[in-house]
N, C-alpha and C positions, 0 to 999 in steps of 0.2 A: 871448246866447251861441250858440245854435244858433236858426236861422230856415228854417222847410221852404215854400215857396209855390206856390200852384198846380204839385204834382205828378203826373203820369201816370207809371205804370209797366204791363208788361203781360207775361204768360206767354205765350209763341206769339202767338196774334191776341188773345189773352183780355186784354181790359183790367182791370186791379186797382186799381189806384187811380186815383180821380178829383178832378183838383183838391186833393191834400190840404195841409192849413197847420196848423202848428204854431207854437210859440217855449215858448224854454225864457229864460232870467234866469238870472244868475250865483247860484247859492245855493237856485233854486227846486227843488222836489218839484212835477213836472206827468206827468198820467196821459193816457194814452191806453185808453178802455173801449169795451167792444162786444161783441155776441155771436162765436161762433167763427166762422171766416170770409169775416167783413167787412174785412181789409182790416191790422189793428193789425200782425203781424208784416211782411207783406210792407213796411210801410212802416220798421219799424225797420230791413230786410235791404236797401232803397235808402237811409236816410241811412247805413250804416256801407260801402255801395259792394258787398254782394252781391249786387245787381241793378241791373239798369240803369235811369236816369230816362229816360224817353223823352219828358217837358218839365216841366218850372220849375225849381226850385234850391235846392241846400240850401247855407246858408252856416255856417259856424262861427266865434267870435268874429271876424265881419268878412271871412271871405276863402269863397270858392264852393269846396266839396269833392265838389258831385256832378262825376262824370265820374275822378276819384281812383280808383285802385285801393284795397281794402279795407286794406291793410295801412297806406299812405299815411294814412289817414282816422284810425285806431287811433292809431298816433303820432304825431297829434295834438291826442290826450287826452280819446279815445272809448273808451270801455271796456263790452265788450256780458258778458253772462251770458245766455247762450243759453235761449231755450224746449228744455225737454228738457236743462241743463244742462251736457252735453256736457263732461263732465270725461274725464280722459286716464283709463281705466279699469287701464290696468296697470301707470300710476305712484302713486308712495303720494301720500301728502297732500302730504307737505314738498317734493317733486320736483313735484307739481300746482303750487304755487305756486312754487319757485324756477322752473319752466318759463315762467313771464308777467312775472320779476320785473325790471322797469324805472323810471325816472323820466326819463326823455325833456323833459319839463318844466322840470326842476327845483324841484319844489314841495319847501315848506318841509315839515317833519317829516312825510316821504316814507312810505309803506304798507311796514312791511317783515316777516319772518315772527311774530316775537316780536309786534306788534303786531297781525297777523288772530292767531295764537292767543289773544291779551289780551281779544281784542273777539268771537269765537270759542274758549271755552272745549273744547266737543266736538272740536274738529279739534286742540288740545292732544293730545288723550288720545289721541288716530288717527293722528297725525301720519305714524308708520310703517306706517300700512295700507294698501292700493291701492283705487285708486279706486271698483272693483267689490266691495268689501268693507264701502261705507260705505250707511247706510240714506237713502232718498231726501231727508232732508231734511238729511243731515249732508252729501250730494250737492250740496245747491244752498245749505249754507255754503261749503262749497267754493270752488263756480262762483262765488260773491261773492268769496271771500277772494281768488279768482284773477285778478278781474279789478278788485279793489283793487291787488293790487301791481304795476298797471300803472300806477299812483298817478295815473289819470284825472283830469281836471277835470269829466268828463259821464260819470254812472255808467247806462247803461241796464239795466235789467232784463225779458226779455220772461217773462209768465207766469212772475210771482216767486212764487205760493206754490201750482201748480197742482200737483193730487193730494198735496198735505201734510194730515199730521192737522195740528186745530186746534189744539193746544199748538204745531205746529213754526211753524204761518204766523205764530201770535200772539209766538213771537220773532223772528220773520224782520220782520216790521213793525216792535216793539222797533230791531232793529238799525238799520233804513231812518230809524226818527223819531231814533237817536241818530247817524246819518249827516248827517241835515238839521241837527241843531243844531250841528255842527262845520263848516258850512257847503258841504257836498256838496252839488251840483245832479246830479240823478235825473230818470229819464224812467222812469215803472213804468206796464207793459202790464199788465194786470191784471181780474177781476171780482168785487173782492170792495169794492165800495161801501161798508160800515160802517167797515172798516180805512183805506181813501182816505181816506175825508171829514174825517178828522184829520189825517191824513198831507199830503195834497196843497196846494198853492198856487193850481192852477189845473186845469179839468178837461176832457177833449174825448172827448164818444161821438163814436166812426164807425159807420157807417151805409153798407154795400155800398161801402164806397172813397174814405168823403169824411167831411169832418168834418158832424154835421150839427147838434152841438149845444157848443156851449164855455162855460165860465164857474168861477166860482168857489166853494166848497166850499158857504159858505152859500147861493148858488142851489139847489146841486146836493139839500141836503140838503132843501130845502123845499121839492120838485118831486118829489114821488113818482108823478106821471102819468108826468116824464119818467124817471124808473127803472123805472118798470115796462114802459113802451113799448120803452124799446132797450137796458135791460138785464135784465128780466126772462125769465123760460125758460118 
């Protein structure tokens, strides 16, 4: 579904990423981990086309979208939930979400409000509140709910449960493992390793701009050198 290969991207002279590669699969839950810094966002902000690849390629089911303007790339069934969530703060909920509402695709029983409030109880109850009146973690159902009813085929999530209490991440994960089983493919930026390691299909620390380590949940979970080395604090 989406194949990122040897990419550079760069701030001014400042190089960011180095060589980075990824793949995602129709249906898969794959993580991007690492400390803050290294490299995880900048590379979600060049495959959705907010920055520029300065070389290799990002392709989506089959056709090259680096060099695509950002909005180009989105409809065509990318759907990002921003680090920092970045919801309309002086729209209520229901106008949050009629604001993204599309199916550009034509996917079968398409994301529509009735269904994030269904799947999304809390944002039921808020529906007419604005967006600065919702507590952080009813913020980033939101920023989900909102960038469901763009009824994506590739859900990204960057820093899905950063500065949540642990009741909200522990449904925020709920939601992502009841996403995978209706066969959602997800890309979650993320540091929270015990929630992954059930979650995900496949895994990749970065490391200053580049992948330095990938594999699969039971490597991951049976390598605690390699959790402590490049995701410990």
């Amino acid at each position: 579904m989406l194949k990122v290969r040897d990419l550079d991207a760069f701030y001014g002279p400042s190089q960011a990423l180095f060589g980075m590669e990824l793949a995602i699969e129709a249906g898969q839950v794959v993580t991007l981990m690492g400390r803050n810094g290294m490299g995880k966002t900048t590379t979600v902000h060049t495959i959705m086309g907010l920055m520029p690849a300065r070389r290799g390629t990002v392709e989506f089911e089959g056709a090259r979208v680096d060099g695509l303007p950002a909005f180009r790339i989105a409809r065509l069934g990318l759907g990002l939930v921003p680090e920092g969530r970045q919801i309309f703060p002086n729209l209520s909920v229901r106008e949050n979400l009629v604001a993204a509402s599309a199916n550009r695709t034509a996917r079968p029983n398409p994301w529509t409000i009735a269904r994030v409030f269904e799947f999304f109880p809390r944002l039921a109850e808020r529906q007419r509140n604005m967006g600065n009146q919702l507590s952080g973690g009813e913020q980033q159902m939101l920023a989900i709910g909102r960038a469901l009813m763009t009824n994506p085929k590739l859900l990204i999530l960057d820093e899905a449960t950063e500065g949540l209490a642990p009741l909200i991440r522990q449904e925020i994960w709920s939601c992502l493992a009841r996403l995978k089983s209706e066969g959602q493919a997800i890309l979650v930026i993320d540091k929270n390793v015990s929630a992954l390691i059930p979650l995900a299909d496949r895994h990749h620390i970065v490391e200053k701009g580049r992948v330095v380590w990938a594999g699969s949940s039971q490597a991951l979970a049976g390598d605690k050198d390699l959790q402590h080395r490049y995701l410990g604090v």
